[in-house]
C-alpha angles and dihedrals in degrees: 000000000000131000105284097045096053090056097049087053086053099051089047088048092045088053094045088054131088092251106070109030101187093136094076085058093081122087111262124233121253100244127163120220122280092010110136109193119175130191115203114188105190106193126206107207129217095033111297112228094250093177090053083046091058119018131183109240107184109109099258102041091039085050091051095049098044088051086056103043106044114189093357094074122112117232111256093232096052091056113105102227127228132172115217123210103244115040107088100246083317100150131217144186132212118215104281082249100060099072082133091061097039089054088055096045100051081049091060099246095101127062131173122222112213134238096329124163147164103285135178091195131347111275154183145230086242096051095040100056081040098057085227097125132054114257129194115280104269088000099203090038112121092210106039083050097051091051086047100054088040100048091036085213107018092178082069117013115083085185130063118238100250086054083051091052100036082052088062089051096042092062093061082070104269121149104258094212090062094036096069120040136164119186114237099359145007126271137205085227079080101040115137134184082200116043130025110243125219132232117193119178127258092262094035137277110337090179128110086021089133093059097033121150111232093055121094100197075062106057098086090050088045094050091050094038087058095046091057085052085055108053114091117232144228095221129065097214098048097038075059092054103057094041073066098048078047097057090033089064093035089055100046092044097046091036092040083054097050093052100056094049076062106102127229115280113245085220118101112242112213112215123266131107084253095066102047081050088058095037079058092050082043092057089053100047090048092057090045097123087046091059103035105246133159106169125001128163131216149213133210131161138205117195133201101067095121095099103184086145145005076031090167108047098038085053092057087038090048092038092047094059088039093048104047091037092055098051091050090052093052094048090045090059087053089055092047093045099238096096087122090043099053124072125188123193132182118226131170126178089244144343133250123266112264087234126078115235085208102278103014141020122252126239101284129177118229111069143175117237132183137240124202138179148088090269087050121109091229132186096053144095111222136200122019118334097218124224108257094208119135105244080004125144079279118045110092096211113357096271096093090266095150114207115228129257093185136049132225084236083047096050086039101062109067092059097038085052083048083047090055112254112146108226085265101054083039086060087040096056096034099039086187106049094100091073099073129038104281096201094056095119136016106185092161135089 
């Protein structure tokens, strides 16, 4: 732990503890009593091929993609066909591994949302070629975009939008360190300046082993280890400190406990690291009243999106496992009950270029990213389908890059107002909302 990090520790410890209650300056959700809401943002990192994930199948639309797209293009008659609501006899087809996803989404518990991207402003072609409109800051960098789709507004905000939001939940007296989670590490989706957030492994909390209480080659370590918690210190810092080294324990110990009194699931996990990750966000889920919780929001990732090269068989091999994880969450919410309290969405910091660089795609900008739960208007693609036309209305500079029609704040918004955030709470958590039209897309009960 360097410097910096060890600060920062202290400052979120300082903030979880009773001696600096910010947290209770935040304006509380309105949530009635007894009602359990979750938000699950399951990340594919590197920048998922969106356009290869839904493809238009009419004759026209199908001949335009597989033009652009060369030797990246998926075969018509492998596409699994779906009909969405909304688009007039327009036909579609998911990737050929995706028959999970197409099931749910025929089932209306799946919907796509078109062609959105991180934004500063909405824009043109035109604009773009001409410099006349702001753009994120390195637009094609997987770094800098992740940061961008995570912060919102990272030129601003100092806290990711899952913290904003977990910092909503946290003033109507949850504990802080249950109401934000990420599997397997922790994200700066789920920063906060206010509460401390939480990661737990995949297959649950792997700290304090060392000092862990039902072993007896432990017992010594744990004695001693408990002795140091107890000293009082001369320093304040370092007296804080070790009040968090204190609740930590506590935590992972009482926590730890709750999730393995959690029985096995009935439903059949398939194998994949995704799905272990969502089987983790499932067990908490499933001890919610135990631990008090109301409203809490997750984070997952999947790695391996970004495609330069063996672009076709890693994506069967990527959509397989997302496919077939992300069905398995959603049925092991129904067994839990919660399907209709529980939404997932994909996100991923860009999409591929439309053009093959001979084996792979190249970091691109508009994407297609999915929707899933019981609340969700499935069934449907919403927003504006783009042109995938090289040099086309919406390629922003002749390689495939599509512009989007739709921003991260835009596609945001219909879940956060599920989730419970009132359209003030929704411009204070996305500053930059207000610069495209808030009410877009509505793709909740």
């Amino acid at each position: 732990m360097n410097r910096r990090d060890f600060i920062k520790l202290g400052s979120a410890a300082i903030a979880t503890s009773g001696l600096m209650n910010v947290s209770q300056s935040a304006h509380a959700l309105s949530i009635p009593t007894g009602d359990y809401k979750a938000l699950v943002c399951i990340f594919l990192l590197g920048g998922n091929d969106g356009f290869n994930m839904v493809v238009p199948t009419s004759d026209f639309d199908y001949n335009e993609y597989a033009a652009s797209r060369q030797n990246m293009a998926i075969a018509k008659a492998d596409l699994l066909p779906v009909s969405p609501l909304s688009h007039g006899g327009s036909s579609f087809g998911f990737h050929p591994q995706l028959s999970e996803l197409q099931g749910l989404f025929n089932n209306g518990k799946v919907a796509v949302m078109s062609n959105v991207g991180n934004l500063v402003e909405p824009i043109t072609r035109q604009q773009f070629l001409d410099h006349s409109k702001p753009l994120p800051d390195q637009l094609f960098s997987h770094n800098d975009q992740q940061d961008q789709w995570r912060y919102v507004d990272p030129q601003v905000q100092k806290s990711g939008l899952g913290g904003r939001v977990m910092d909503l939940a946290v003033a109507n007296n949850q504990d802080p360190l249950l109401t934000g989670i990420a599997i397997d590490g922790r994200t700066n989706w789920l920063s906060s300046q206010l509460n401390l957030d939480l990661s737990i492994g995949r297959n649950g909390f792997d700290q304090y082993g060392y000092v862990a209480p039902d072993k007896s080659w432990t017992q010594n370590r744990r004695a001693a280890f408990k002795e140091l918690l107890s000293n009082n210190y001369n320093d304040p810092f370092t007296d804080e400190f070790k009040g968090l080294q204190s609740r930590t324990m506590d935590l992972v110990e009482r926590v730890g406990a709750q999730i393995d009194t959690v029985p096995e699931f009935t439903t059949i996990k398939p194998e994949g690291s995704l799905a272990t990750k969502l089987e983790m966000v499932a067990k908490l889920i499933a001890i919610r009243a135990e631990l008090g919780m109301e409203r809490q929001v997750f984070y997952v990732g999947m790695g391996g999106f970004d495609t330069h090269d063996a672009h076709i068989n890693t994506q069967q091999q990527l959509f397989t496992e997302l496919s077939q994880s992300m069905n398995y969450f959603y049925d092991v919410t129904t067994e839990l009950g919660v399907q209709n309290n529980v939404t997932s969405f994909t996100s991923s910091e860009f999409g591929r270029t439309l053009t093959s660089n001979g084996d792979g795609t190249d970091h691109a900008w508009g994407n297609h990213q999915l929707v899933m739960g019981g609340a969700v208007r499935g069934g449907d693609i919403y927003g504006q389908v783009p042109s995938l036309e090289i040099d086309g209305p919406d390629d922003a500079n002749n390689d495939g890059r599509i512009i989007p029609t739709t921003s991260v704040e835009q596609f945001m918004v219909s879940p956060l107002r599920w989730f419970g955030l009132t359209d003030s709470e929704l411009n204070s958590v996305m500053p930059n909302l207000s610069s495209f039209d808030a009410n877009a897309v509505d793709f909740m009960l």
